[in-house]
N, C-alpha and C positions, 0 to 999 in steps of 0.2 A: 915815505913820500906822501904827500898832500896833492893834489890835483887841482887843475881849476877850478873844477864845480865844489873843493871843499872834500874830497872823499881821500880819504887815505886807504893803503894796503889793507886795513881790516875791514873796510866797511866795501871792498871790492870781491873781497874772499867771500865773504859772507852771504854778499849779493848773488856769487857765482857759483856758490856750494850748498846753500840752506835747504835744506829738505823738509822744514814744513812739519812737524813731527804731527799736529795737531790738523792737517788735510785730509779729506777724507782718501783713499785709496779705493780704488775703481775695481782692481783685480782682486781682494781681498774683504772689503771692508762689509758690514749689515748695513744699512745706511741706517734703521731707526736709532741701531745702539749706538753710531756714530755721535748721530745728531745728541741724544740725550747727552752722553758722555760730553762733549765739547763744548755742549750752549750751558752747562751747568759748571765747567772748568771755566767761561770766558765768564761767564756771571758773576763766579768768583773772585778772578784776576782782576776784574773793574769795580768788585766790589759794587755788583749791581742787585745782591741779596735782597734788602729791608728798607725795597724804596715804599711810599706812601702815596697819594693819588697827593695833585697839588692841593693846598686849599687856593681860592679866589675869593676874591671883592669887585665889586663895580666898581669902577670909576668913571664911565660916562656909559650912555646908549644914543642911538641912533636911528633910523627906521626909513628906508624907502620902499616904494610902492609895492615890490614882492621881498625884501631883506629884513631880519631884525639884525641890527648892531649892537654889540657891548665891545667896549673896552676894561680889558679884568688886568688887577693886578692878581701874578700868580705868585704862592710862597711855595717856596722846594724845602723837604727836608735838611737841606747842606746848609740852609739860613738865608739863603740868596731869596729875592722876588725880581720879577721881571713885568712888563707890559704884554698882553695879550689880546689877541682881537677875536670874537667870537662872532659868527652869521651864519643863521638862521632863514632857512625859506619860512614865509608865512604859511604856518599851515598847524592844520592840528593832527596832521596825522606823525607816526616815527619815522624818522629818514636815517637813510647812512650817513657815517659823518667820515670823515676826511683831516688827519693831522699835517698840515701842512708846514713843511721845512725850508725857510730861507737859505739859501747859497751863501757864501762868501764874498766874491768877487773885489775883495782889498777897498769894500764901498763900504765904511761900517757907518754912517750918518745914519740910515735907516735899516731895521731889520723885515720886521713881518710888514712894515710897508710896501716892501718890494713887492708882495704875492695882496696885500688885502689892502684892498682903497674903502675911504670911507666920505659920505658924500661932504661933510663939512670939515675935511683936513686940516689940520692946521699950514697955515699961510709960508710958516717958514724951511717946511717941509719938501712942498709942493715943487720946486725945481728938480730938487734930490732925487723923487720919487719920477718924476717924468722922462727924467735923463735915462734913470735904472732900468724900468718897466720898457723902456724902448729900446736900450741896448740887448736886454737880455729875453727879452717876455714879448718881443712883437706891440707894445703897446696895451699891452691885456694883463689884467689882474688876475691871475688864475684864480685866487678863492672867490673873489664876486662870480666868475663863470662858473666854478662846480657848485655854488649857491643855487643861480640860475638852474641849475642843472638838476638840482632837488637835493644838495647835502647841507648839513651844517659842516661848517670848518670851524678848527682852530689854527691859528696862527701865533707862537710866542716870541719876541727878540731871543735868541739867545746870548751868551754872557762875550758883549767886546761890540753887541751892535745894537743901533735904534736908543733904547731906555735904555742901554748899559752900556752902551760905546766906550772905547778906552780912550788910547792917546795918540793914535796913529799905528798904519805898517808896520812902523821902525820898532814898536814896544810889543807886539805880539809875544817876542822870545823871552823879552820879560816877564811877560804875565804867565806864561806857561814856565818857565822857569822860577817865580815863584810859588806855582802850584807844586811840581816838581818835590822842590823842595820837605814837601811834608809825604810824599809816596803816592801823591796826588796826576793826573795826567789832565792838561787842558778838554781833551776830546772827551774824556770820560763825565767829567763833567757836562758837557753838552751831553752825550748820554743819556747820562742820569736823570738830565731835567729831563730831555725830551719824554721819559719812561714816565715820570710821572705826570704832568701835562697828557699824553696819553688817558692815564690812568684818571685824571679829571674827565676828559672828556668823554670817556665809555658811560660815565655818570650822570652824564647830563642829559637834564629830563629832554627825554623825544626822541634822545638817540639811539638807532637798534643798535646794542650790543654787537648784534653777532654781524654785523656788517661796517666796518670799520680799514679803514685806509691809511698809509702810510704815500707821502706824496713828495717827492723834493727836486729840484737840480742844484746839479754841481754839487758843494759841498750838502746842501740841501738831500741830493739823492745819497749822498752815503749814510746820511742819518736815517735815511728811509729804510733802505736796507739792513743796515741793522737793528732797526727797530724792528720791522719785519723778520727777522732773524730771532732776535727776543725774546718777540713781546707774543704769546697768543691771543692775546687784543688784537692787533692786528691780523685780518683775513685776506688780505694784498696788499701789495706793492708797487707804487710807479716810481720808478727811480729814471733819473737822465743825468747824467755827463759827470758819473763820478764811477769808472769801472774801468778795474785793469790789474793785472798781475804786477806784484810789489819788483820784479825783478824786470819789465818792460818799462815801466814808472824811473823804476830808479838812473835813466839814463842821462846823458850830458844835455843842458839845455831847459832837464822838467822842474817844473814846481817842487817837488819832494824832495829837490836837490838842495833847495835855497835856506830850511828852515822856515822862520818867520810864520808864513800862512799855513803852512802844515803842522806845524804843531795841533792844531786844535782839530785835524784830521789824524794821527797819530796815536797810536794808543802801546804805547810801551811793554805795559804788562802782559802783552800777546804775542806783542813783533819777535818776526821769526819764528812764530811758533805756526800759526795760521797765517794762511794768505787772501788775500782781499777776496776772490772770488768763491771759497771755501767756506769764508764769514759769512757772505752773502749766499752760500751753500743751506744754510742753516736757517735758511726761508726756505726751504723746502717740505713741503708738498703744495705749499701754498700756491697761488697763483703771483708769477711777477713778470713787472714789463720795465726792462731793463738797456739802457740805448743811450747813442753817445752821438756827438759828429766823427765824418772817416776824418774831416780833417782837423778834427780837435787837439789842439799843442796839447794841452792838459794830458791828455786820455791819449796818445799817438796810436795809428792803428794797428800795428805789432800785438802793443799791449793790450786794447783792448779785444781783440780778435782772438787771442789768445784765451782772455778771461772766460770770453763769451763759451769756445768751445769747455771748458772745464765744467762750466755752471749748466752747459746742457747735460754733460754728462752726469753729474750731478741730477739733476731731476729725473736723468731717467730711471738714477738709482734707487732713488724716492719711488718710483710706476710714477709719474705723474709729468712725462716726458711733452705733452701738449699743454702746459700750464705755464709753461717758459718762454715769452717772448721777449727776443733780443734783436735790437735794431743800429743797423746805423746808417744815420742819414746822413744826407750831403753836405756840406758845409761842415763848420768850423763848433765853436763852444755857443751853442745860444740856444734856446730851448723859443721855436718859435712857434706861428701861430698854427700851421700845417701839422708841426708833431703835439701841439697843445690837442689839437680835435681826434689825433690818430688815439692820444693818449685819453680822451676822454670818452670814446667810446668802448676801447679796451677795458676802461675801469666799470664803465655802464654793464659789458658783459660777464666782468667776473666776481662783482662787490653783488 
C-alpha cells in the first residue's frame, strides 16, 4: 500500500524500527572513539576524503565606510564554480571569520544575497532580495551585521540558487536524480563545496585560524552543523531551524515527505544508519547554539524536543555538557531580529 504523503509499508517499517546502528549509545559507548570511528566512516560514505581549499578570483569590490567587499568566483574540485561574497571590517588587525550558509526556502533567484547585501546591487535583484531578507531575516542582512560586529564573512550560492539557479521547484528531483545517477547525492555535494569554501577561507590573509564559525538557518543551519561536525576548522556552531529526529520529521504533512526540496538535505549514503541529531552529535566538544521555532511546520515540536534532549546528552558525554545551547523560541520558521542578537552574542562569547 502507498499512502498519501507517498510512503508505502517499507518506508513506514523502517521509520518505526530503524535503530540507528551508527548513534552513539549513552549506556555503553566512549564518546571520543565514537566520534573518531563515525566522522571518519561518514567522510567516507560522502566521500568527503581529498577535498582541496577552493581556488578564487575577483570579480568585482566594493568598499563602505567600515566594509571591504569582493565578489569571488570560487572553483571546487568536482569542476563546478560559484559566486561568492567576501566582507571584511576595515582593519589591520586578525578577526574571526564566519562561513555563512544560505537556507533554501523554494526562493532559489538568489542565494548568498539573502545573508550578504552589497551597497551597489544590482537593480534586478533588489526586489528578490528585499522580499527575502524581510520574510525570513527581519529586514537584516546577517553578514553585513557580523561584519559590523568585527568578523569577516564568506557567503557562496550553492549549487540550484543565485549564480547557479536551475529551473524551478518542479526540477529539484531532477537534478538530484541526475546526480544520483552516477552514486552521487545532491546534499553531499553542497557538502563538499561548503568544505572546501571553508577551507579557502581559513586562508585568507587576517583570518584567525583558530577562530572560525559555522553560521546558517534552515537548510542553511543543517549545513552548519555538519560542517561543525566535520570540519576542525570550524570552532562553533550557530545553527537555527533545521533540527529534529528523522523519525519525528518523517510524519504526514512534513517537508521530508514530499521529495523535491529535500533532496538536497538528504544524504543517502548514511540514511538509516545515523540520525540527524547524532550527525550533529559529531560537533561535539565544541561549542553549539542550536534552536528552531516551537511552532515551526518544518521542525514540529515533538521532533525537535526530542532532538534537542539526545544532543544534550550527547555533550554531556563529550564533559562539555555547558557548551550546548538549545532554544526554542516562539513563533513559527523565521529567524528574526530578537534571535539574530541572542545568536550574536552567544557567538561573541564562544568564537
Amino acid at each position: 500500500m502507498i499512502d498519501a504523503e507517498n510512503m508505502c509499508g517499507i518506508a513506514h517499517r523502517l521509520r518505526d524500527r530503524n535503530q540507528f546502528v551508527w548513534n552513539f549509545d549513552l549506556e555503553t559507548a566512549d564518546f571520543q572513539a565514537w566520534k573518531s570511528d563515525i566522522r571518519e566512516k561518514v567522510r567516507a560514505a560522502l566521500d568527503l576524503e581529498t577535498l582541496l581549499p577552493a581556488a578564487a578570483s575577483i570579480v568585482s569590490e566594493w568598499s563602505d565606510s567600515d566594509t571591504l567587499g569582493q565578489e569571488l568566483r570560487l572553483s571546487f574540485s568536482n569542476g563546478e564554480t560559484t559566486l561568492a561574497r567576501l566582507l571584511r571590517p576595515r582593519t589591520a588587525h586578525h578577526t574571526p571569520a564566519v562561513l555563512l550558509l544560505h537556507d533554501h526556502g523554494s526562493f532559489f533567484s538568489i542565494g548568498k544575497e539573502k545573508l550578504v547585501g552589497r551597497s551597489d546591487e544590482d537593480p534586478d535583484r533588489l526586489a528578490d532580495i528585499e522580499v527575502w531578507t524581510q520574510k525570513l531575516y527581519g529586514g537584516r542582512f546577517i553578514g553585513n551585521e557580523l561584519v559590523r560586529r568585527g568578523y569577516t564573512v564568506l557567503c557562496a550560492d550553492a549549487l540550484g540558487w543565485g549564480s547557479r539557479r536551475g529551473n524551478g521547484y518542479d526540477t529539484q528531483q531532477a537534478l538530484a536524480a541526475n546526480l544520483m545517477q552516477f552514486g552521487i547525492s545532491y546534499a553531499s555535494v553542497i557538502l563538499s563545496e561548503d568544505l572546501e569554501a571553508l577551507a579557502f577561507l581559513r586562508d585568507v590573509p587576517g583570518v584567525d585560524k583558530k577562530r572560525i564559525a559555522s553560521f546558517g538557518y534552515s537548510m542553511g543551519g543543517s549545513r552548519a552543523w555538519q560542517l561543525a561536525a566535520l570540519s576542525d576548522d570550524i570552532k562553533t556552531c550557530v545553527s537555527g531551524g533545521w533540527m529534529g529526529t528523522l523519525h519525528g520529521l518523517m510524519q504526514a504533512g512534513n517537508n521530508q515527505l514530499r521529495g523535491q526540496s529535500a533532496f538536497s538535505m538528504l544524504h543517502p549514503q548514511i540514511a538509516g544508519k545515523l540520525d540527524y541529531p547524532h550527525f550533529a552529535g559529531l560537533t561535539a566538544p565544541k561549542p553549539a547554539l542550536i534552536f528552531s521555532g516551537a511552532d515551526d511546520r518544518h521542525f514540529p515540536l515533538p521532533a525537535a524536543t526530542e532532538a534537542h534532549r539526545q544532543l544534550h546528552g550527547i555533550w554531556s558525554a563529550s564533559g562539555a555538557a555547558a557548551k550546548l545551547e538549545t532554544q526554542l523560541w516562539p513563533g513559527a520558521h523565521c529567524f528574526n531580529v530578537e534571535q539574530q542578537d541572542h545568536a550574536f552574542d552567544w557567538l561573541a562569547k564562544n568564537l
